[in-house]
Structures are given as structure tokens and as C-alpha cells.
C-alpha positions in Angstrom: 7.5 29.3 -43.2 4.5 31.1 -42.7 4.4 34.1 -39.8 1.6 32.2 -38.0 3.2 29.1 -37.8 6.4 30.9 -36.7 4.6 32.6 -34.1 3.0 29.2 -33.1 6.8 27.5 -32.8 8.0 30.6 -30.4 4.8 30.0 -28.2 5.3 26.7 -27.8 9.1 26.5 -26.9 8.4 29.6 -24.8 5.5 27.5 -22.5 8.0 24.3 -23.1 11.3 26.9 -21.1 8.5 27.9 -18.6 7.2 24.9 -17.9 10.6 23.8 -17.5 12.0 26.7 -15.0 8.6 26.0 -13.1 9.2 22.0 -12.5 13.0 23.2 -12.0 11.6 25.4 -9.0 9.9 22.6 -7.5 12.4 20.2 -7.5 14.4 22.5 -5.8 11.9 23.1 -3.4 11.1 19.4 -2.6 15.3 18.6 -2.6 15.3 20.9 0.5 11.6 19.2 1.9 9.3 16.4 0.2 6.5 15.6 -0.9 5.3 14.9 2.6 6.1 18.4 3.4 3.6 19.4 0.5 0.6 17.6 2.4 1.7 17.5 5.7 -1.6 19.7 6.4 -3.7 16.8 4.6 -2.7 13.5 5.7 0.9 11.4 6.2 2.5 10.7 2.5 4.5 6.8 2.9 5.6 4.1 1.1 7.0 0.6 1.5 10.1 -0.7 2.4 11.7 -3.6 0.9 13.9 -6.2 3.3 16.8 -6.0 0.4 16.8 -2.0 1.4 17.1 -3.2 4.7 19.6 -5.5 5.0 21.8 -4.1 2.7 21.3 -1.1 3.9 20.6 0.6 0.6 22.1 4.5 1.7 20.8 5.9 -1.6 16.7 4.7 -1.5 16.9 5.3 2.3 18.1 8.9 1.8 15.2 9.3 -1.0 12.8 7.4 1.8 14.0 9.8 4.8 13.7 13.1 2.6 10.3 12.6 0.5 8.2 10.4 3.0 6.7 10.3 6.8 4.9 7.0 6.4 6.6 3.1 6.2 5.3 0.2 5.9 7.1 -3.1 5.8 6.9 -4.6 2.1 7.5 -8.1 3.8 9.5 -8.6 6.6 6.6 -8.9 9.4 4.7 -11.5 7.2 4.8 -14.9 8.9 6.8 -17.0 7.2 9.8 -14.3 6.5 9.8 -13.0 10.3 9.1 -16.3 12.0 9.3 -19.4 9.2 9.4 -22.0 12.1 7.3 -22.2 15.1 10.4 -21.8 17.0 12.4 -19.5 14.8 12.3 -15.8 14.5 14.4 -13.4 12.2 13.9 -10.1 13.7 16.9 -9.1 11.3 15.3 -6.3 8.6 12.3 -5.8 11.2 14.3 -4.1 13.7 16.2 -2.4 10.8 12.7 -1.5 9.6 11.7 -0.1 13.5 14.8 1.4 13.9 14.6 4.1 10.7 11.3 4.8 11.2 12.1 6.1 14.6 15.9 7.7 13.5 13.3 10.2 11.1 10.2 10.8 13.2 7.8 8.5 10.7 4.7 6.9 11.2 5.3 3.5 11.5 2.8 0.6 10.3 3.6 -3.1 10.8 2.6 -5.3 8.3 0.6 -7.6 8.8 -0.3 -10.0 11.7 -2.8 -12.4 10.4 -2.8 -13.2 6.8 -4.0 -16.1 4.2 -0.9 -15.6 2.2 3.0 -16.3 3.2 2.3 -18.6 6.6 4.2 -21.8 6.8 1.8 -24.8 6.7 2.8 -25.7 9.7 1.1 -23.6 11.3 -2.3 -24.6 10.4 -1.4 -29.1 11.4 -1.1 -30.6 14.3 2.1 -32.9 15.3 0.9 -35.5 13.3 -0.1 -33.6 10.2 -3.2 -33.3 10.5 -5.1 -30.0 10.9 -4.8 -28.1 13.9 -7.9 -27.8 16.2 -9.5 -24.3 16.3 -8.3 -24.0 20.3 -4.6 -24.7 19.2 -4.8 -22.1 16.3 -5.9 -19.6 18.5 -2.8 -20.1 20.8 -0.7 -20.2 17.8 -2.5 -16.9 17.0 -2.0 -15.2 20.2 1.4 -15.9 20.8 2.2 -14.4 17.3 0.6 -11.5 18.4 2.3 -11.3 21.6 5.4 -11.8 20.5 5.5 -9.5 17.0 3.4 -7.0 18.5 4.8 -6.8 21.9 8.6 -6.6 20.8 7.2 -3.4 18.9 5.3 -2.3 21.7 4.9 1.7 21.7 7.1 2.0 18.6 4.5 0.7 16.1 2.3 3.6 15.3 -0.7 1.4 13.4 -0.6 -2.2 12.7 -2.5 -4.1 9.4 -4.1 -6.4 11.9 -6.0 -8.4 9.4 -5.1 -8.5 5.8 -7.3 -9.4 2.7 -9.9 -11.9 4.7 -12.9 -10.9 1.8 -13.5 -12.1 -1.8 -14.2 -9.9 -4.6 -17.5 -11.3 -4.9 -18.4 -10.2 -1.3 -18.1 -12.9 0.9 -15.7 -14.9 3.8 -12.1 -16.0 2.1 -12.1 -20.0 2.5 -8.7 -19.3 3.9 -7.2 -21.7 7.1 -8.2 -19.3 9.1 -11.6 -19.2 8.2 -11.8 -22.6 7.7 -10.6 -23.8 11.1 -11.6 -20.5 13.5 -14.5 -19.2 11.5 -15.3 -15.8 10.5 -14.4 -15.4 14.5 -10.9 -15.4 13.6 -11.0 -11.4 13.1 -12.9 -10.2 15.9 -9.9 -12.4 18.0 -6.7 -11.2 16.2 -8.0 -7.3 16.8 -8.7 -8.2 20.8 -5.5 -9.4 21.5 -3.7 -7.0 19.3 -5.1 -4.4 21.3 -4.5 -6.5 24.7 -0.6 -6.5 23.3 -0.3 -2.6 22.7 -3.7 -0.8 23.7 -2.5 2.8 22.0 -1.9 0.9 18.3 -3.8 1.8 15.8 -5.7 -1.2 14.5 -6.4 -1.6 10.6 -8.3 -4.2 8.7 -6.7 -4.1 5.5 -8.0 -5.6 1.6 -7.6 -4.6 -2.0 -10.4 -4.4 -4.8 -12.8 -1.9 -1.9 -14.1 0.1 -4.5 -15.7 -2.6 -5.9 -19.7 -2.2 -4.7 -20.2 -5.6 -3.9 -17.0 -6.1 -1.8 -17.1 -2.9 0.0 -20.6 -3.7 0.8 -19.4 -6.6 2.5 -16.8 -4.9 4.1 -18.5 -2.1 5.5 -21.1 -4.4 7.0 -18.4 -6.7 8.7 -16.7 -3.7 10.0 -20.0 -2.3 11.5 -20.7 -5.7 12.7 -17.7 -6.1 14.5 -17.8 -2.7 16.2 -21.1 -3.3 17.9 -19.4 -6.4 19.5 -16.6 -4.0 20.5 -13.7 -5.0 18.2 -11.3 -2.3 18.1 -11.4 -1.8 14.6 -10.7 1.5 14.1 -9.3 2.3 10.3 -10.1 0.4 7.3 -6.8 0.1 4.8 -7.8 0.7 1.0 -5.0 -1.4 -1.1 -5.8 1.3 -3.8 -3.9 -1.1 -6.5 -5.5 1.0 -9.3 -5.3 0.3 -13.4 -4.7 3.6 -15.1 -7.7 3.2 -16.7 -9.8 2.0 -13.8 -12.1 1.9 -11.3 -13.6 5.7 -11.4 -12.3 8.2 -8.7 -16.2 7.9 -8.2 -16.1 4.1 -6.5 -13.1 4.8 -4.4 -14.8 8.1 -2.7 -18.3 6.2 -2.2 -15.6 3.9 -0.3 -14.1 6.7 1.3 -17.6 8.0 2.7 -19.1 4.7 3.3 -16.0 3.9 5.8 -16.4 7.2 7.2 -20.3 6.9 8.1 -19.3 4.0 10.0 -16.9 5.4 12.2 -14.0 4.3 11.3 -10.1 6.3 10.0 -9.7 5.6 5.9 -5.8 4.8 5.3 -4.4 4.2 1.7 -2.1 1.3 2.6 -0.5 0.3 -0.9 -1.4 3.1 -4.2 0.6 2.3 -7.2 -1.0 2.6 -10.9 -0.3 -0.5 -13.3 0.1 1.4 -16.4 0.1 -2.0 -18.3 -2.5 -4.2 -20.3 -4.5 -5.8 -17.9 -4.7 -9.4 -18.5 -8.0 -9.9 -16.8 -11.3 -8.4 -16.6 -11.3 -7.7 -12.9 -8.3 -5.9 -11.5 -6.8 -8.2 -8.2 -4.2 -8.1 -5.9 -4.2 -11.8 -5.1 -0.3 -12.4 -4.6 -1.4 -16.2 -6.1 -2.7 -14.9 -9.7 -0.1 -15.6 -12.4 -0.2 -15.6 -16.4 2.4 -16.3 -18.8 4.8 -13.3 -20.5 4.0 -12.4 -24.1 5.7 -9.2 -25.9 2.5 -7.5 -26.5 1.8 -7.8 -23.0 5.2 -5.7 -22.0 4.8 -2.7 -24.4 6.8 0.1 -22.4 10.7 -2.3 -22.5 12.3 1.2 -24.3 10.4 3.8 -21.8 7.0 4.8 -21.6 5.5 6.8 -24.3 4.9 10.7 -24.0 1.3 10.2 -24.1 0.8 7.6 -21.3 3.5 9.1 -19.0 1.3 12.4 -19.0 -2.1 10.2 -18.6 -0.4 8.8 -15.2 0.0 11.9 -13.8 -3.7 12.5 -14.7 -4.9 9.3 -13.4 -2.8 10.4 -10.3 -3.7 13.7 -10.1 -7.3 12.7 -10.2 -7.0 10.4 -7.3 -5.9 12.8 -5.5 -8.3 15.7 -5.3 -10.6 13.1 -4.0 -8.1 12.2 -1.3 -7.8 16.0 -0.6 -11.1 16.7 -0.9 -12.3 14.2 2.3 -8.6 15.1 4.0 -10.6 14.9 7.2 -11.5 11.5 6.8 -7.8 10.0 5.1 -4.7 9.6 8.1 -2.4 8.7 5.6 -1.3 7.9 1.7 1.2 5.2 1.2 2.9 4.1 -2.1 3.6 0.6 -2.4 7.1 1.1 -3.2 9.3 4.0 -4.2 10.7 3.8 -7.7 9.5 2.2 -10.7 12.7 -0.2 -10.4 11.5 -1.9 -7.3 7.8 -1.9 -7.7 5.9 -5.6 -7.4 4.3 -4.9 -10.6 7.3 -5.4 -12.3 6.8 -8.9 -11.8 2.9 -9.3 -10.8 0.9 -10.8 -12.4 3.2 -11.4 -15.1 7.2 -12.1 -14.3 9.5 -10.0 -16.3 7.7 -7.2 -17.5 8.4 -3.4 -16.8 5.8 -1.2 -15.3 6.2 2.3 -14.1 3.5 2.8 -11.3 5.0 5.2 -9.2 6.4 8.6 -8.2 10.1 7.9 -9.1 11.6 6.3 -11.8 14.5 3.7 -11.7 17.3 6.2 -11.6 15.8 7.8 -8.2 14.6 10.8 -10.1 10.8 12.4 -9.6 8.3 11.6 -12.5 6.1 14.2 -14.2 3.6 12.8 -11.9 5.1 13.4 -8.7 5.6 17.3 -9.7 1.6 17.1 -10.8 1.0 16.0 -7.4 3.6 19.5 -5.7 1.0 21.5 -8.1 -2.0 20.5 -6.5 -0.9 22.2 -3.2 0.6 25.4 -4.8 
């Protein structure tokens, strides 16, 4: 072996031990704090919740939770049909679960969601005969919802996702039931009685896909809209469901500053990074959108390869020096999910596969992405 290439081999298992004592360090250091500890002068650090961590009190991901984040969201336990699937009936089971950690560790807590196209029983939108409702009778349906959800919560919910995803990607009103029967009024009504329900909430609008020009256009004009009629809207929730290869950093800060100029508090309410093919040309987060499992399209089965793992943390890295960079416009960062094992991408939009999107992998452990993320505050 030639002295160079000797001298080559020493340098690179000298830089492989230091970079080794160095992530060592930080572990250490985030084992006695967290990541939210790390950004705690930037904005709130969160994830989401899962009702099966709830109920069966899951002591190990709680722990992890309680020690890394000061932000929850409900995954689903306040959506409509799993908190209330009759008219009648309410499970306030993992919801007060939910409530009652978030206030055992001093978090920021955000309800999720009160009016929503997706997961509401059909009842809700027919009459006692079946037919559809009338808009009056949806609007009473609406505000006792409110009432009741919100006002159980009252002065222990922090921020509440009042409306969720009401916008298509190509810029216009969702043809949901609620648009349908109420009319585009149907926002403007759910943030007014949200705020006659808990005035000191924080009220978010909440949608995926907002770095796409056209939709955040649409978006930015409904919010500014809405404001001059005096709708508490007062933060806009970027979904952030990112591909690793897609949309530019550049698209979500025009988002970032386009939201700000209108006067409004920019939350990231659901960041994970689908490191898988993308089986569509436009990325969505449209719970409905399903396509059928093919090996090719579940690549990673064994692990995932040196050389994506490390364009992750890129990708994530990336992401966040724009966050950090308008920190004075951002309240908070949430995850959508903890570890990789629990992550909805696992199974969106194709059952089965295995994705690795976030910060922790499925034996609880911190990701070379999550110590990229500690190096950016050094």
C-alpha cells in the first residue's frame, strides 16, 4: 500500500472517531434537554400525538415526547367522527389524555381541528329524513361543535387548527359540504364562534401544498379578505408535507413572507420528508389519494441507504435555516409524528410501504438528521 493512500485511510477514520465523539457529545447533551431546548430562543419544536400512545399509554414514546418536544398536536382524536361519531355521542377518552400531558409538561397545546372536509360522519351534513341539511341547521350543528370541543378545553388549548384544508391546489374553494351548503361563509363563521368559545386561543387556518404559487396566492388573498371583515384569523398553518426532493426552500419562504406581510403568525403544523418515489407529479396531502403497492415503489424494506439518509438531513437542514432565518415570523415547528415507525407515510399514499421522514427512527433512537438539526444552533 502506497504512503499516500495510507495517510488517506488514517485521515479518514481519524474524521470518522471525531465525528463520532462529536455526535456522542450531543446526544448526551440532548439526553439531559431536547431538541426543543436547542431552539427554544427560535420558535416551539412539536410533534403529533397518536390516540394508540394515548390510550395505551405508551410510557416509552411519551417519555421521548416529554423530553425532546414543547409542542403537541392531536394526530386524530379531536377530528369529528373519532371525538364525537354520533350527534349525540362524544368520546373525550384520548382527548383528555391528550390535554392532560400537555399540561403535566408545560407544552404548547394545539387542538386539532374543528371544521374539516375529511373524517365527519355523513350525518352531519342530512337532515332527519336524509336529505341534506339546510345551511341554518349546519350552522347550529357547527356551533354547538364548537361550543362544546372548544369550551371543554377552554383556557387549556393554547392554539386551535380552526379550519383545515378548505383550498385546492389549483387555487380555488374545496366543493366540500361545507362549502357546498354554507358557502365560502363557512370559515369566516367557525373562526367567530371559536373565538366567542375561548377569546385568548390562538386561531389557525390550516392547508398543505402552500408553497405552491397558485394556492398560496389564493390563500393569502382569503386570509387578507377575511381580516378586513374582522375574522380572527391570526396564524396561517403550513402542512410542510415536503418530498426530499421538492418544493425549493425558495417557495416555502416566499410563503413564509407573503403570510407575514399580511399580518398574520406562520406555524409549521405537520413537517415530515417522504423520502420515497413519488407516485404523482404534484406532491398532496389529500388523506383520500390512494395507489396500489408495487416493490419498486418501496425501495428502502432493508434500511435506507447511506447516501439518502445523509440527503435527509440535508433536505432538513436546509429547511431549516429558512425557518431560522425569519424566527421572528415562525411560533412554532411541529413534526407530524415522532419516529419513523409511527409516521402516516408509512401507509399514505401507498399501504405497506416503509418511509423514514422523521427525526427518530423505529427503535426510538435520533437520526443523523436530528443531530444536523443540534449543529445548526452550536
Amino acid at each position: 500500500m502506497s504512503i499516500s493512500r495510507r495517510v488517506f485511510l488514517r485521515n479518514a477514520a481519524i474524521a470518522s472517531t471525531l465525528l463520532t465523539i462529536k455526535n456522542n457529545a450531543i446526544a448526551k447533551a440532548a439526553e439531559r434537554t431536547g431538541i426543543k431546548d436547542f431552539y427554544k430562543d427560535d420558535f416551539r419544536i412539536g410533534t403529533a400525538i397518536s390516540t394508540s400512545t394515548l390510550l395505551k399509554n405508551d410510557e416509552h414514546m411519551l417519555g421521548l415526547i416529554a423530553r425532546e418536544f414543547d409542542a403537541i398536536t392531536p394526530e386524530n382524536c379531536m377530528k369529528w367522527e373519532p371525538i364525537r361519531p354520533h350527534d349525540k355521542e362524544w368520546d373525550w377518552a384520548a382527548a383528555d389524555k391528550f390535554v392532560e400531558f400537555g399540561q403535566k409538561n408545560n407544552m404548547y397545546i394545539v387542538g386539532h381541528n374543528l371544521v374539516w372536509h375529511s373524517q365527519v360522519p355523513k350525518e352531519v351534513f342530512q337532515n332527519e329524513s336524509g336529505g341534506t341539511i339546510t345551511k341554518d341547521a349546519l350552522t347550529i350543528k357547527m356551533q354547538d361543535h364548537i361550543a362544546k370541543l372548544a369550551g371543554r378545553y377552554k383556557g387549556k388549548i393554547h392554539a386551535w387548527d380552526v379550519v383545515n384544508e378548505a383550498v385546492e391546489d389549483n387555487g380555488s374553494w374545496r366543493k366540500s359540504q361545507w362549502y357546498k351548503i354554507m358557502g365560502e361563509d363557512f370559515i369566516a363563521k367557525a373562526f367567530r364562534m371559536a373565538h366567542e368559545v375561548d377569546p385568548t386561543a390562538h386561531l389557525i387556518y390550516n392547508d398543505y401544498n402552500t408553497e405552491t404559487p397558485v394556492k398560496r396566492d389564493f390563500i393569502v388573498g382569503m386570509v387578507k379578505k377575511f381580516k378586513k371583515q374582522g375574522v380572527p384569523i391570526q396564524g396561517v398553518g403550513l402542512q410542510e408535507h415536503l418530498s426530499i426532493d421538492g418544493p425549493s426552500v425558495g417557495e416555502i419562504e416566499k410563503t413564509i413572507l407573503a403570510l407575514a406581510n399580511i399580518g398574520v403568525r406562520v406555524h409549521v403544523t405537520e413537517l415530515d420528508v417522504d423520502v420515497l418515489p413519488s407516485v404523482w407529479n404534484l406532491p398532496t396531502a389529500e388523506v383520500s389519494t390512494r395507489f396500489d403497492y408495487t416493490p419498486e415503489r418501496d425501495p428502502y424494506i432493508q434500511g435506507l441507504p447511506k447516501q439518502v439518509e445523509e440527503k435527509l438531513a440535508k433536505r432538513y437542514e436546509d429547511i431549516f435555516k429558512i425557518y431560522l432565518k425569519h424566527r421572528d415570523k415562525i411560533d412554532r415547528v411541529t413534526l407530524w409524528g415522532t419516529t419513523d415507525g409511527e409516521t402516516w407515510l408509512n401507509d399514505f399514499p401507498i399501504k405497506g410501504r416503509t418511509n423514514y421522514p422523521l427525526l427518530f427512527d423505529r427503535g426510538f433512537q435520533p437520526k443523523s438528521v436530528y443531530f444536523r438539526l443540534l449543529d445548526l444552533k452550536k
